[in-house]
C-alpha positions as CSV (number, residue, x, y, z in Angstrom):
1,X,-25.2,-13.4,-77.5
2,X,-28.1,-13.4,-75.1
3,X,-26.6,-10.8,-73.1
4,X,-24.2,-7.8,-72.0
5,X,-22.7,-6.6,-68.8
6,X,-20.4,-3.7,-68.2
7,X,-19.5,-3.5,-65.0
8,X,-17.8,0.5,-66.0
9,X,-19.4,2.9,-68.6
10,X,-16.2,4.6,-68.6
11,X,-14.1,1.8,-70.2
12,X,-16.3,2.3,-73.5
13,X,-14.7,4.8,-75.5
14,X,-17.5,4.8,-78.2
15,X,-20.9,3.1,-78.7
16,X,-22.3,2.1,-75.1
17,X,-25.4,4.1,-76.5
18,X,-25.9,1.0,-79.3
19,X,-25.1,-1.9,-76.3
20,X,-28.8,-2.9,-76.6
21,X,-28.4,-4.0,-79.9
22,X,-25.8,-6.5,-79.6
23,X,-28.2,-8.3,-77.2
24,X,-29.6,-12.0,-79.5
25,X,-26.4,-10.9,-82.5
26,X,-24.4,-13.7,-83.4
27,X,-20.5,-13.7,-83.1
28,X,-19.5,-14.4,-86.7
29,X,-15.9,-13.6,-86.4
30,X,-12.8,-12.7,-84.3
31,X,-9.8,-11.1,-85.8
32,X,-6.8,-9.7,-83.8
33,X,-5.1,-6.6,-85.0
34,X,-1.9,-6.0,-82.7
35,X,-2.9,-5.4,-79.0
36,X,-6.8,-5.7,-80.2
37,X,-9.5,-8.1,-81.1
38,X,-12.4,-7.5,-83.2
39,X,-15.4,-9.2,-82.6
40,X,-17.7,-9.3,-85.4
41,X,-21.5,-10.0,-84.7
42,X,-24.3,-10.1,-87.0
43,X,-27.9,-9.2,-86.6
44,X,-30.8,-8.7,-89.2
45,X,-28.0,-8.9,-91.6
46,X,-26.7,-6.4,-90.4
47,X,-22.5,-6.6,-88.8
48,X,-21.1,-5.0,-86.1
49,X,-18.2,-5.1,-84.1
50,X,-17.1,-4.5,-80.6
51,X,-13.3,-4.1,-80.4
52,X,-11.1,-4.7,-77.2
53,X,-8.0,-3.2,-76.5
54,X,-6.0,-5.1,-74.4
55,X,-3.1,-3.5,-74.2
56,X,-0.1,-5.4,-72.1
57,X,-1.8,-7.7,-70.2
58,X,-5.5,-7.8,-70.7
59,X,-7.0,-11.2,-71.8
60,X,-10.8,-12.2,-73.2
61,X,-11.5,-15.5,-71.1
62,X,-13.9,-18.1,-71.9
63,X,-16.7,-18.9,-68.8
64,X,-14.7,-21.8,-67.7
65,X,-11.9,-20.2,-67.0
66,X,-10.8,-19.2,-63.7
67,X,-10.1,-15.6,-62.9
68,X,-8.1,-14.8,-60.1
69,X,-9.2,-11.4,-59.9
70,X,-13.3,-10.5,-60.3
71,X,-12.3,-7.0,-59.7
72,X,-10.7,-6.9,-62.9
73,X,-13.8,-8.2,-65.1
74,X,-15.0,-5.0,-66.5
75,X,-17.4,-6.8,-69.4
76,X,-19.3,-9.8,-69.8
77,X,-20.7,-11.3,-73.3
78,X,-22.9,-14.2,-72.2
């Protein structure tokens, strides 16, 4: 991952002190655990994760994808 944008601070419940570090980590997993998904990254062999609640109707979209609603994008993992 090259780079992160959060368009809120206040959707991070924990961690947006440590965003810098997920900046050139590599996504080595995804696992979903009910209404989440984990993202696991790894860096200087070292893993982290970033994990999304989504709740009823949130979605993790791909670039390609068209979004309806801009408003709504509250992160970006590029």
């Amino acid at each position: 991952m090259t780079d992160v944008w959060v368009g809120r601070a206040d959707i991070v419940r924990e961690g947006y002190t440590s965003l810098a570090w997920y900046r050139n980590a590599t996504l080595r997993s995804v696992e979903r655990f009910g209404k989440s998904v984990a993202l696991g990254f790894l860096k200087d062999k070292v893993c982290r994760y970033v994990v999304a609640e989504l709740g009823m109707t949130g979605l993790l979209l791909f670039r390609s994808a068209q979004v309806k609603h801009p408003q709504h994008v509250h992160v970006k993992l590029v």
